[in-house]
MARGU-967594 format. One record per residue (C-alpha): x, y, z; residue number from 1; residue in three letters; chain. Coordinates in steps of 0.1 Angstrom, whole numbers, plus 2048, in hexadecimal, padded with zeros to 3 digits. Layout:
// MARGU-967594
  east  north   up    n  res  chain
     X      Y    Z  NUM  ALA      A
...
This chain:
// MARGU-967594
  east  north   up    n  res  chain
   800    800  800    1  UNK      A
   820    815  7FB    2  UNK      A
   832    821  7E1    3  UNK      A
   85C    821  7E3    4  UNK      A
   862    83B  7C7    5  UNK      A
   855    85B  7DE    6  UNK      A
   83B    869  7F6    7  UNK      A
   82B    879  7DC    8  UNK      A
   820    855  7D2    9  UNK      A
   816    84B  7F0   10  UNK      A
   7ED    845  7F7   11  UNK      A
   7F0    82F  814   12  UNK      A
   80D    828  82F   13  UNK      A
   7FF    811  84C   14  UNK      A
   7DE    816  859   15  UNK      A
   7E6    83E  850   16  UNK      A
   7D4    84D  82F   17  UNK      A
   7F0    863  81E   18  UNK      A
   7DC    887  814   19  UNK      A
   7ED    8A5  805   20  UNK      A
   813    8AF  808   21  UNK      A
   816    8CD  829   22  UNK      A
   83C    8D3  82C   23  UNK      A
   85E    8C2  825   24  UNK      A
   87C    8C2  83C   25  UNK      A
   89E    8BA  839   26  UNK      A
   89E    895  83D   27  UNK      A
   876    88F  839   28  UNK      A
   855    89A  825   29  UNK      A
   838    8A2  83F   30  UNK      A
   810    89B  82E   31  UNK      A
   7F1    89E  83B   32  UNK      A
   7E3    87B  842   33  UNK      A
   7C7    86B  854   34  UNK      A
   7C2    854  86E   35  UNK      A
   7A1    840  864   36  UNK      A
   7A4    82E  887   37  UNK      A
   7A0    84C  89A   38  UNK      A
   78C    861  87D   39  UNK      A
   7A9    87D  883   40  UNK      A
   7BE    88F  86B   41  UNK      A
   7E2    88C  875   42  UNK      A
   805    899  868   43  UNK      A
   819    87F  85D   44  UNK      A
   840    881  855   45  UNK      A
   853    869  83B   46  UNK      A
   873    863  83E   47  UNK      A
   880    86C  816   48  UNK      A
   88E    851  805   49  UNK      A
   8B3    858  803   50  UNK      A
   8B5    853  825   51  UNK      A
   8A4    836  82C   52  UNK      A
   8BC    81E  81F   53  UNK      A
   8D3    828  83B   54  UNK      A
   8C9    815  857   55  UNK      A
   8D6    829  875   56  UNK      A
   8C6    848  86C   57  UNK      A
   8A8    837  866   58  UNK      A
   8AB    829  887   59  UNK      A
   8B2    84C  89A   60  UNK      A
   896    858  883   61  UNK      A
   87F    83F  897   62  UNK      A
   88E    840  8BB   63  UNK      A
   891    863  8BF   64  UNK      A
   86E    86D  8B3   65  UNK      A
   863    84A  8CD   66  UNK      A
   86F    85D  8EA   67  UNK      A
   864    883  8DD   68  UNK      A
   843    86F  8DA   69  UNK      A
   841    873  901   70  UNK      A
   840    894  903   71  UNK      A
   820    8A6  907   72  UNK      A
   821    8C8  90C   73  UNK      A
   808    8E4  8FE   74  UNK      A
   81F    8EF  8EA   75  UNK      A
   82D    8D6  8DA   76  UNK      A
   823    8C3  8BF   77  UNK      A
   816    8A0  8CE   78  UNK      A
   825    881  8BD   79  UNK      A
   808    867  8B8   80  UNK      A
   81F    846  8A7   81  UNK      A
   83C    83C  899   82  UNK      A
   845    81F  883   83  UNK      A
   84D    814  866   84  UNK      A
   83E    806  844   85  UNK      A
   84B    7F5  827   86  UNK      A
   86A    802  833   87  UNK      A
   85F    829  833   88  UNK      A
   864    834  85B   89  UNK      A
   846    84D  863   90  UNK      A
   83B    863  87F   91  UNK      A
   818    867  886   92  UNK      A
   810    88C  895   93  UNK      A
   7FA    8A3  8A2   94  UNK      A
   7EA    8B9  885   95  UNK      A
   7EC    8DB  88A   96  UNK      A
   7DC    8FB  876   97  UNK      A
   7F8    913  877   98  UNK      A
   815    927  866   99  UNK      A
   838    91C  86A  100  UNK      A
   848    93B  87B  101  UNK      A
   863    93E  85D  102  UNK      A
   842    941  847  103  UNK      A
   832    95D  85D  104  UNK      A
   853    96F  85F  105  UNK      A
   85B    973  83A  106  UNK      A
   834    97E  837  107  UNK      A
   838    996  854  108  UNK      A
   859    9A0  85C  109  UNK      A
   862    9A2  87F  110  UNK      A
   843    9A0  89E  111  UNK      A
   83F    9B5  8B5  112  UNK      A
   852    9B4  8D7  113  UNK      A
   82F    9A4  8EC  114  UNK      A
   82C    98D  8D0  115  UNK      A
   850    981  8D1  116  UNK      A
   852    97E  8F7  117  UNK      A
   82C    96C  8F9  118  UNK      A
   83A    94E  8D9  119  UNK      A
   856    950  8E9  120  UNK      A
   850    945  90C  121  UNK      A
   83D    92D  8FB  122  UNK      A
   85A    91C  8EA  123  UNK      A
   86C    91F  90A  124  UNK      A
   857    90F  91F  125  UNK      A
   853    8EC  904  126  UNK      A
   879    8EC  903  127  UNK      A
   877    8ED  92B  128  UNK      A
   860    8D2  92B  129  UNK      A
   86F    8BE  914  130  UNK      A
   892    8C6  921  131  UNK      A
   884    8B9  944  132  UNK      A
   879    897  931  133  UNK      A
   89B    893  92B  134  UNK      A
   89A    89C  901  135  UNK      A
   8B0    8BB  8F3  136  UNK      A
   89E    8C3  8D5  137  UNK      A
   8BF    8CB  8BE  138  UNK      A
   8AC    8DC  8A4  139  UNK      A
   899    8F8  8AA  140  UNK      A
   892    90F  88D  141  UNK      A
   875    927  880  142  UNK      A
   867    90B  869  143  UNK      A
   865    8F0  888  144  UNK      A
   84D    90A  898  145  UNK      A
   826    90D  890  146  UNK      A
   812    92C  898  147  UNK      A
   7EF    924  89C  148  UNK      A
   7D1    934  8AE  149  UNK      A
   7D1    956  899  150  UNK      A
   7F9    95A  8A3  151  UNK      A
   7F2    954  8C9  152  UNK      A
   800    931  8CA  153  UNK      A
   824    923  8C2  154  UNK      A
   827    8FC  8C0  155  UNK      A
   848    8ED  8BD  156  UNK      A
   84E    8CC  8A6  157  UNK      A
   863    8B4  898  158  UNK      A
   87E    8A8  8B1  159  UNK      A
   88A    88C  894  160  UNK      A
   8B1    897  89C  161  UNK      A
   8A6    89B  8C7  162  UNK      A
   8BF    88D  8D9  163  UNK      A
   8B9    87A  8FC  164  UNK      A
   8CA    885  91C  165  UNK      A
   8DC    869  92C  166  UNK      A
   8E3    850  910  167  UNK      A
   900    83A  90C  168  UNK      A
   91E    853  907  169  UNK      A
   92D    836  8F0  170  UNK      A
   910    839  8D8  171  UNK      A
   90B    85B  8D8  172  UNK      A
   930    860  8CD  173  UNK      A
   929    846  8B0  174  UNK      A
   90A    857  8A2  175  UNK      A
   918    87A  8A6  176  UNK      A
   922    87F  886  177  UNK      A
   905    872  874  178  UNK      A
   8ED    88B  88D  179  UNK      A
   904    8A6  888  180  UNK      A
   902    8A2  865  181  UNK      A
   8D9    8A0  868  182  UNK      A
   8DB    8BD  87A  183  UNK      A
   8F0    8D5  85F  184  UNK      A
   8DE    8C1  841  185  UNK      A
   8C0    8D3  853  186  UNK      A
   8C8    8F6  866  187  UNK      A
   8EB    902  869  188  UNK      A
   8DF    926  86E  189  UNK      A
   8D0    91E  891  190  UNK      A
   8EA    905  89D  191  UNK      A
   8F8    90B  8BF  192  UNK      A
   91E    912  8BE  193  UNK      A
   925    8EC  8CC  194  UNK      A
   90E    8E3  8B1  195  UNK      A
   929    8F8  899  196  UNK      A
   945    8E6  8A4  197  UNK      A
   938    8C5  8A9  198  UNK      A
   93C    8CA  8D3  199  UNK      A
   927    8B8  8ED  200  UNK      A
   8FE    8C2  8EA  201  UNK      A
   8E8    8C8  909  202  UNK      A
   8C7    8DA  90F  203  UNK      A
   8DC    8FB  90E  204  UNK      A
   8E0    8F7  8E9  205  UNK      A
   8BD    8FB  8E3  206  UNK      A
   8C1    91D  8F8  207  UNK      A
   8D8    926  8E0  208  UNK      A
   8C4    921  8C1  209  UNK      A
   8A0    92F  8D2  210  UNK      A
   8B6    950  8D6  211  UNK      A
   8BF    950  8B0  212  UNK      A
   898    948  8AA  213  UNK      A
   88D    960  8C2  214  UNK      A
   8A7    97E  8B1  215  UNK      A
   899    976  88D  216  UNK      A
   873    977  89E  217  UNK      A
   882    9A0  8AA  218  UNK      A
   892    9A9  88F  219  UNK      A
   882    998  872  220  UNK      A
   8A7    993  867  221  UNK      A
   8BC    970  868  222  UNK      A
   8D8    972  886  223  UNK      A
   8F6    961  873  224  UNK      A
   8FB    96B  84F  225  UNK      A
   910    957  843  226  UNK      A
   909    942  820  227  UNK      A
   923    926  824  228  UNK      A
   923    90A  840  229  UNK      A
   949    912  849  230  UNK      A
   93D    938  84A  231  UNK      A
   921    933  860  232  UNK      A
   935    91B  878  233  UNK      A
   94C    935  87C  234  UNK      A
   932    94F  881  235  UNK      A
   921    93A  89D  236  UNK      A
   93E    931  8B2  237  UNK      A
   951    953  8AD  238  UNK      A
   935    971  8A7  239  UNK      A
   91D    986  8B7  240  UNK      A
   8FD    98D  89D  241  UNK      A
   8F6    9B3  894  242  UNK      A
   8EB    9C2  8B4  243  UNK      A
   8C3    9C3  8B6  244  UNK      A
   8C3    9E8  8C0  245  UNK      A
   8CD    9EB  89E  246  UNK      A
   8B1    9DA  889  247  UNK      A
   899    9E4  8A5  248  UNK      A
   8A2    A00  8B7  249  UNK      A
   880    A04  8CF  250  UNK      A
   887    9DE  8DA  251  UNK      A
   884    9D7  8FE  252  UNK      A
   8A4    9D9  910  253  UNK      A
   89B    9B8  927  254  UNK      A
   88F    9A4  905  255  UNK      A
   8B3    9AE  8F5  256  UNK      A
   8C8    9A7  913  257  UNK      A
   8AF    982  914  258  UNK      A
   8B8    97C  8F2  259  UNK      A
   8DE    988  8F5  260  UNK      A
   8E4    96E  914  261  UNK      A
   8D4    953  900  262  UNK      A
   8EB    957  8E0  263  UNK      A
   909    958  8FA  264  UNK      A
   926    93C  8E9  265  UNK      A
   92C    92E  908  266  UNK      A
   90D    918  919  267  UNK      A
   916    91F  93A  268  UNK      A
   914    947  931  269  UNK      A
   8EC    941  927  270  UNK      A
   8CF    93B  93A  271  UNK      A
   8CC    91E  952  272  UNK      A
   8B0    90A  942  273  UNK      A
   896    913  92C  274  UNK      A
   87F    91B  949  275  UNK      A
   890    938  952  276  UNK      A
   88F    942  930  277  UNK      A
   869    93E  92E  278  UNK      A
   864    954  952  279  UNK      A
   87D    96C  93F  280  UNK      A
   869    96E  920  281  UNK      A
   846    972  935  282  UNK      A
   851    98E  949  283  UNK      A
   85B    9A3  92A  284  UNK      A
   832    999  91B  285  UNK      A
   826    9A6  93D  286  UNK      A
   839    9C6  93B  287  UNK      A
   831    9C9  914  288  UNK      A
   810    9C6  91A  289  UNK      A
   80E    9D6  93A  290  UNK      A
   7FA    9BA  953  291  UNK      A
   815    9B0  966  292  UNK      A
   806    99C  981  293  UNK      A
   7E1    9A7  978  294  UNK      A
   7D6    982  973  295  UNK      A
   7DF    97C  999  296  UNK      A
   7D1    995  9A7  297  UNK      A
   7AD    99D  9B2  298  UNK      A
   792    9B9  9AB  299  UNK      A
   792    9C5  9D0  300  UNK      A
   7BC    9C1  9CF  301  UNK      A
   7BC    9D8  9B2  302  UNK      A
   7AA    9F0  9BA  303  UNK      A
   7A8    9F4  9DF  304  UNK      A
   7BA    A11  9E0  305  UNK      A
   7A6    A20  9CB  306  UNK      A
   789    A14  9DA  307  UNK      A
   792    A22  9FD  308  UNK      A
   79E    A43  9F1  309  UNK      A
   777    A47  9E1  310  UNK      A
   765    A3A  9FE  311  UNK      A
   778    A53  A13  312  UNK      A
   773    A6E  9FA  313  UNK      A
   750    A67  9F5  314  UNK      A
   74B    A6A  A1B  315  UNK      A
   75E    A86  A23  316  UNK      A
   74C    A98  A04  317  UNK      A
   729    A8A  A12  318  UNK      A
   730    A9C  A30  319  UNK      A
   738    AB9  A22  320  UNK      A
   719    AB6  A09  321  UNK      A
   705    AB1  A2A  322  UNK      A
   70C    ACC  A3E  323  UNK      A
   706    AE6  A1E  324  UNK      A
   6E7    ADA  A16  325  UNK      A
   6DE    ADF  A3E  326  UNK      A
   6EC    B00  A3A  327  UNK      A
   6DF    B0A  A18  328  UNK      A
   6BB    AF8  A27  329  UNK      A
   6B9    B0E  A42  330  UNK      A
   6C2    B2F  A2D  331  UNK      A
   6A7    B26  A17  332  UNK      A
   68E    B20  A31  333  UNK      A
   698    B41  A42  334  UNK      A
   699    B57  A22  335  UNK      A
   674    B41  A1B  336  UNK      A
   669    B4E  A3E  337  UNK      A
   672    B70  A36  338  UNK      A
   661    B73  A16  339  UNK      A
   641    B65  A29  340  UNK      A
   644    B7C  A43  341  UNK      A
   646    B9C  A2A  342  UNK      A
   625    B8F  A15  343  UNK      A
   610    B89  A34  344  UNK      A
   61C    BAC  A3D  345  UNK      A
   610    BBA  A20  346  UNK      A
   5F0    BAA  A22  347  UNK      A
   5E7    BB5  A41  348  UNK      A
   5F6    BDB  A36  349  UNK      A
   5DD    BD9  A1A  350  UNK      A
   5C0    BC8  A2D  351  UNK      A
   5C2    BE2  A4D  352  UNK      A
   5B2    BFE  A3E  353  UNK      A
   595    BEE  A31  354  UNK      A
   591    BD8  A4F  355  UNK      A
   591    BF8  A69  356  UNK      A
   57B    C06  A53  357  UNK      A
   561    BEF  A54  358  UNK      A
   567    BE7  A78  359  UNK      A
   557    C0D  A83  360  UNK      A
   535    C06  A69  361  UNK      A
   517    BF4  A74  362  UNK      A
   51B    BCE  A66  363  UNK      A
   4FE    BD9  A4D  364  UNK      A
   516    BF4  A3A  365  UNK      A
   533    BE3  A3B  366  UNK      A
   545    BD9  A1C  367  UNK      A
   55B    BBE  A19  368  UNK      A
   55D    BB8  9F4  369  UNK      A
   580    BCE  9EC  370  UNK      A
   58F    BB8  A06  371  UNK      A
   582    B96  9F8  372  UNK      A
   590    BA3  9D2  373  UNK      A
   5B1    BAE  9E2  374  UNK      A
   5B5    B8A  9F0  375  UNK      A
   5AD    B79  9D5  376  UNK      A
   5C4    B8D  9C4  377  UNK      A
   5DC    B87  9DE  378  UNK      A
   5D4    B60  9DE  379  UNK      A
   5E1    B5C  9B7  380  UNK      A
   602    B5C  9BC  381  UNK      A
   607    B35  9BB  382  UNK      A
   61F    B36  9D9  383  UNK      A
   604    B40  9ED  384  UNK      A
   5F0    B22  9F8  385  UNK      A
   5D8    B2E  A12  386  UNK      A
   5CD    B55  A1B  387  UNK      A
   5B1    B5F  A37  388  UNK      A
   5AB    B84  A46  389  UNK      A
   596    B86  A66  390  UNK      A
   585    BA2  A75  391  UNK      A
   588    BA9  A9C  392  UNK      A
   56F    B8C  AA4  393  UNK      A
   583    B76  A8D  394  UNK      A
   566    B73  A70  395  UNK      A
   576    B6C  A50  396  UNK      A
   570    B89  A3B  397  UNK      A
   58E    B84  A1E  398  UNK      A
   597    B62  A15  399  UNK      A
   5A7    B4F  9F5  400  UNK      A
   58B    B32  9FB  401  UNK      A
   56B    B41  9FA  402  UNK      A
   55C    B2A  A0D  403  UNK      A
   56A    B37  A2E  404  UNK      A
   55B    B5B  A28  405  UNK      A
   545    B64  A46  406  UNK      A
   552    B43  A5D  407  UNK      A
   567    B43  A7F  408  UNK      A
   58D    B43  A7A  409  UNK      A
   599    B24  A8A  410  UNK      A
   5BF    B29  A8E  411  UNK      A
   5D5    B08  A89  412  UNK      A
   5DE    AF4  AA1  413  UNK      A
   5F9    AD6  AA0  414  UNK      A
   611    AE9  A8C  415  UNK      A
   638    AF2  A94  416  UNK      A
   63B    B14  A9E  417  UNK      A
   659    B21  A89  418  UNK      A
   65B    B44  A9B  419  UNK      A
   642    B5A  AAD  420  UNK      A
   644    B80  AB8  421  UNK      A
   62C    B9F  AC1  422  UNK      A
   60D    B8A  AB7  423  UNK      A
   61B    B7B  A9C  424  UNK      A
   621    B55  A92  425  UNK      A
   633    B3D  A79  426  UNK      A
   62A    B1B  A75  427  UNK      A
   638    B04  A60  428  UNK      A
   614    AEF  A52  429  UNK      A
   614    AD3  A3B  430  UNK      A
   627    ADB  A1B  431  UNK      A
   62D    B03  A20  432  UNK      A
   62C    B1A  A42  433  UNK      A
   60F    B2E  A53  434  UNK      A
   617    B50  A5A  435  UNK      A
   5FC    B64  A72  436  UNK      A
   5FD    B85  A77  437  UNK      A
   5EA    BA3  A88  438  UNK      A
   5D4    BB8  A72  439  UNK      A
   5D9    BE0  A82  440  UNK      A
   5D1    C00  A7A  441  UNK      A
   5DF    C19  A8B  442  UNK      A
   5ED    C05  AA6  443  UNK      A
   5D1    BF8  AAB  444  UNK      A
   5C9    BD1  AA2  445  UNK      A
   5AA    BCE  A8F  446  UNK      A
   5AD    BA5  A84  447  UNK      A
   5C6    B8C  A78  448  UNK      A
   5D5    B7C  A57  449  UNK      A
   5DA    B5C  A53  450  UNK      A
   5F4    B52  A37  451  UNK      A
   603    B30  A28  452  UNK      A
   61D    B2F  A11  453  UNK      A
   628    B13  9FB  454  UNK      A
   648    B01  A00  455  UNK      A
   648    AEE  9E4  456  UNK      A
   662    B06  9D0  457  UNK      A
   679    B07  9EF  458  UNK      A
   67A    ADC  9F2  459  UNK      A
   67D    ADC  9CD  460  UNK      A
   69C    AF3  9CF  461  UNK      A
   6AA    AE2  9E8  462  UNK      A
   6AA    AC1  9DB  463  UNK      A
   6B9    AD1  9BA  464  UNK      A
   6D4    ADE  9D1  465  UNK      A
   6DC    ABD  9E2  466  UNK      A
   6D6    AA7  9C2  467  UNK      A
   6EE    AC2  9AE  468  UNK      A
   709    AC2  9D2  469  UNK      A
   706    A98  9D3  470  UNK      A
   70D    A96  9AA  471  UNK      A
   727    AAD  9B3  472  UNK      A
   737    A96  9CF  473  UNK      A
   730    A77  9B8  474  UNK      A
   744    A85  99E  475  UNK      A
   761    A8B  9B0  476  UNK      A
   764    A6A  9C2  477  UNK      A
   761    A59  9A2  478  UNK      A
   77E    A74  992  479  UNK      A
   794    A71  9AF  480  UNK      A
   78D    A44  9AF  481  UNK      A
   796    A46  989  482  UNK      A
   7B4    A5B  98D  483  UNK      A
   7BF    A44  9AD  484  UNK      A
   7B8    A24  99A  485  UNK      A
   7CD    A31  978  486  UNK      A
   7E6    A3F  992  487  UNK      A
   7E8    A19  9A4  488  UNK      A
   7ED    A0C  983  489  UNK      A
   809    A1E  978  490  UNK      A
   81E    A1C  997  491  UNK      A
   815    9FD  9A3  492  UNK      A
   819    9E9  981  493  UNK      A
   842    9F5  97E  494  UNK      A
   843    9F3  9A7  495  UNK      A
   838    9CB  9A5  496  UNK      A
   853    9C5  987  497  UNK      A
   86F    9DA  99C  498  UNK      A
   861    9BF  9B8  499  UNK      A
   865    9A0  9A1  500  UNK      A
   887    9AE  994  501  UNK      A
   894    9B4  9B7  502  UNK      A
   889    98D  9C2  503  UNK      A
   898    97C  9A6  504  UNK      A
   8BA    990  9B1  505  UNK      A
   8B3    983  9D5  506  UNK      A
   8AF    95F  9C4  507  UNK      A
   8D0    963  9B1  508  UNK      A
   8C0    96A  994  509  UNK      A
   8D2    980  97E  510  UNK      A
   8CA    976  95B  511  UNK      A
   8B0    990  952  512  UNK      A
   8AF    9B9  94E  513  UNK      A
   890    9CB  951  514  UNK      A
   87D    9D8  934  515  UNK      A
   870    9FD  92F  516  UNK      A
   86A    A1B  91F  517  UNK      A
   869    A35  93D  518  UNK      A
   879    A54  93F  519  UNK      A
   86F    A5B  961  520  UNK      A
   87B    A55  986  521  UNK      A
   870    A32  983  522  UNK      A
   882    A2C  963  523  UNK      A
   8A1    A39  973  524  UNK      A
   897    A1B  98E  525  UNK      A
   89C    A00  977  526  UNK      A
   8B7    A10  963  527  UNK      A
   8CE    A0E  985  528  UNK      A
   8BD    9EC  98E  529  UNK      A
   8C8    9DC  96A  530  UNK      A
   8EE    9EC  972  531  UNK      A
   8ED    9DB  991  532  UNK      A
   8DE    9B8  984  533  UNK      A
   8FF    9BE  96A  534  UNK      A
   916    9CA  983  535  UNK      A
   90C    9A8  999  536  UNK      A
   90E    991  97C  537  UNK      A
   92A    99C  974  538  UNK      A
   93A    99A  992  539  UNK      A
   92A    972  997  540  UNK      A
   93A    96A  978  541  UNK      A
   95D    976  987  542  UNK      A
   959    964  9A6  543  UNK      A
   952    947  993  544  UNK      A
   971    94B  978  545  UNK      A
   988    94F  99A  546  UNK      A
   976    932  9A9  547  UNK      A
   97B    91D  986  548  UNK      A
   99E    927  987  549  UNK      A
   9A8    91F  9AC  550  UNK      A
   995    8FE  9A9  551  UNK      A
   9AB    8F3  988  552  UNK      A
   9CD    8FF  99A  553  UNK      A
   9C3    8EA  9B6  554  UNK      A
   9BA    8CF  9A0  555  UNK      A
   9DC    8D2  990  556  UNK      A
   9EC    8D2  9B5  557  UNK      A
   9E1    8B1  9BF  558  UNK      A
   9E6    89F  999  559  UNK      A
   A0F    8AA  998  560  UNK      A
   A16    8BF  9B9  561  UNK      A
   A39    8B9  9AC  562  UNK      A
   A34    8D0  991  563  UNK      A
   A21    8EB  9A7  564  UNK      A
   A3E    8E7  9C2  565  UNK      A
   A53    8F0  9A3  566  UNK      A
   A43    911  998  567  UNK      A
   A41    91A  9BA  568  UNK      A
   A65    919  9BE  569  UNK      A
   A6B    928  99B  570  UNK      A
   A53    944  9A3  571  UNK      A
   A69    94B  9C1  572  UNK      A
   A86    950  9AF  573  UNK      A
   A77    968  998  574  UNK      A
   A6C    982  9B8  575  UNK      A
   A8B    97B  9C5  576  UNK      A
């Protein structure tokens, strides 16, 4: 069910149906296939033809892609089966719908710096993982990564030339060539130096090549440049790339100085393991995208501060609000007063001549009728709710409801006396206030007036007033709680990454620099902190060149102290 002259003939290779071609690597084509058992498309990698006669490197082909096949990791691409039929090894895989990152680059360029850091922690932590498993990938390149999920997903693949930590030295020396040789036939650019010159591979080679990765992701440019094999050997071992300040001159400072340490020559100068790399590479996302932290923290964390400074704002201005509007409401009522006061005064002005008037006729002659039209006159202003005028013997002769004319005056009872003086009263009545008053003539008292005056303009003013004076004090506590919480969030954000900088230097951790684009006190802050994070590395890696170096000459003491005893007594000479 297999053709031997080429994939492209293929329809069938075990129980896997053999679809369209997707990609071709170095030493095997990759098609689309299906798995009929499972009703699944799959990837599916054939080994090409010109190398399937050789029997070893069909052999690593298999065992290295067994033992990637027990890695499962979000992140990298999972390995369903291996085998082999009609003597064609294949690798079953996971089918992914994505872009191989040397695809998206030479559509797009370079990514941005939140992009870079987000893939690239992503890549990080799969090598972690898989460096933890005990399996050093060995060939990581733009075209062995997938982005999928709308560029928000890397997936790392194909780990055919992975080596296995802790295998039989012996046989790893006798297969080194042939790997070696897998490994330029497929990606010189991104070899490590050891890689280059065919030295012993750990998980820091990988390092290595993520940092060339991660520099082409910034730049959009290769790192090494060279055409030939010899050439690019050389440039790997011996070279630094074009600084990225050059290509990219708004890069972060801690994503240059992350991808400086990992293109370091010497493995022991880069990171420690990949997850450092990874916690390196989120940090720089969190301060791109500014939520350092936010995901851990809750609502009432966040914005407590702000939340205290409004409640106490709102309270102190609620107070304030309070005591005006019991100041304003007492103004009002007495200005309210006052203007009573003056109209029932001019009522009983106006009524005393016509009542003393009729008070000296006989009851048959007398003539109320001008006073009756002057009330009603009196009674259409609409803040005046209620007006009676009583003679001596407190008849009613005046009054805005008809209906009383000619009845007893009954004065009010059950009502708050406001104020009271020389035979006058205020009393505040249901909706308005009552103000009595002597009618005279002369001196002399001749009847009353009764007046009530509406309110209902006075409570409507004053609950405009305290409506417009609470708005007022809501406003403000929402103004000051928005400028607290924007103020919270632009110190504490850079004050929880000076935190997390200053505990990774208390855990010996000195392989990072902090990112930013400040020009203020607090960018001054990390500016000093990243000297001193320099200043202390450089200092460790001192110590631990004198420590190297004492450690050796002691070493060389005990193997031939002859020989030491000798330069001792030569060195004496010379000083004397």
């Amino acid at each position: 069910m297999i053709s031997q002259n080429g994939p492209e003939e293929m329809s069938w290779i075990g129980r896997y149906r053999i679809d369209e071609p997707i990609g071709e690597g170095a030493m095997a084509h990759v098609h689309r296939a299906h798995d009929p058992s499972i009703d699944r498309p799959i990837a599916i990698k054939l080994l090409k033809p010109e190398f399937r006669s050789d029997s070893e490197v069909s052999r690593r082909f298999l065992s290295e892609s067994r033992a990637a096949g027990m890695l499962s990791h979000a992140n990298i691409v999972t390995i369903y089966d291996v085998g082999e039929a009609d003597g064609t090894p294949y690798i079953a895989m996971e089918y992914v719908d994505g872009v191989p990152l040397d695809d998206l680059l030479a559509a797009q360029g370079r990514l941005t710096a939140d992009k870079v850091a987000v893939l690239g922690a992503q890549i990080a932590s799969a090598l972690a993982y898989a460096h933890e498993q005990g399996v050093v990938h060995r060939d990581i390149k733009p075209s062995n990564i997938l982005i999928c999920d709308n560029g928000k997903t890397a997936k790392l693949l194909d780990f055919g030339i992975a080596r296995i930590d802790g295998r039989d030295v012996a046989a790893s020396e006798r297969h080194a060539a042939r790997t070696q040789a897998g490994a330029v036939l497929g990606t010189p650019r991104y070899m490590s130096p050891e890689q280059a010159l065919g030295l012993a591979v750990d998980a820091r080679s990988d390092l290595f090549s993520l940092g060339v990765v991660l520099y082409e992701m910034v730049t959009g440019k290769i790192a090494f440049t060279g055409t030939g094999l010899a050439t690019l050997a050389i440039q790997i071992a011996q070279e630094q790339p074009l600084e990225i300040a050059r290509h990219v001159p708004d890069c972060p400072k801690g994503l240059r100085f992350l991808i400086g340490k990992l293109l370091a020559k010497k493995p022991d100068q880069r990171f420690a393991d990949a997850a450092q790399v990874a916690q390196a590479l989120r940090r720089e996302f969190d301060a791109a995208t500014g939520d350092l932290d936010q995901r851990q923290e809750g609502r009432m964390q966040r914005y407590r501060m702000p939340f205290l400074l409004g409640l106490s704002t709102l309270l102190a201005l609620g107070t304030g609000v309070d005591f005006v509007v019991q100041r304003e409401k007492a103004v009002m009522q007495e200005m309210a007063l006052t203007s009573g006061s003056s109209i029932a005064s001019f009522v009983a002005r106006n009524a005393a001549l016509h009542v003393a008037e009729n008070a000296g006729r006989p009851a048959a002659e007398q003539d109320w009728a001008p006073l009756q039209a002057f009330a009603v006159a009196a009674a259409s202003d609409p803040s005046l709710r209620h007006l009676v005028i009583a003679d001596e013997r407190n008849i009613i002769r005046a009054a805005s409801n008809p209906r009383l004319l000619g009845t007893r005056y009954q004065a009010a009872t059950a009502e708050a006396p406001l104020s009271s003086a020389a035979g006058s009263a205020v009393t505040q009545t249901r909706g308005g206030f009552r103000f009595v008053q002597p009618v005279r003539y002369a001196g002399v008292p001749f009847g009353k007036v009764d007046v009530v005056i509406e309110r209902g303009s006075l409570d409507m003013a004053q609950r405009t007033a305290t409506l417009l004076l609470a708005g007022f004090a809501v406003f403000v506590t929402l103004v000051l709680a928005i400028c607290s919480a924007a103020s919270v969030r632009i110190w504490s954000r850079p004050l929880r990454r000076l935190r997390r900088a200053l505990d990774d230097v208390t855990a010996g951790n000195l392989s990072f620099r902090i990112s930013h684009r400040r020009k203020d006190e607090i960018g001054g802050l990390f500016d000093s902190l990243n000297r001193m994070v320099a200043s202390l590395a450089d200092r460790h890696d001192n110590v631990a060149t004198a420590l190297a170096d004492a450690e050796r000459a002691m070493l060389m003491t005990r193997i031939d102290p002859m020989t030491a005893a000798d330069a001792a007594g030569q060195k004496k000479k010379k000083v004397a």
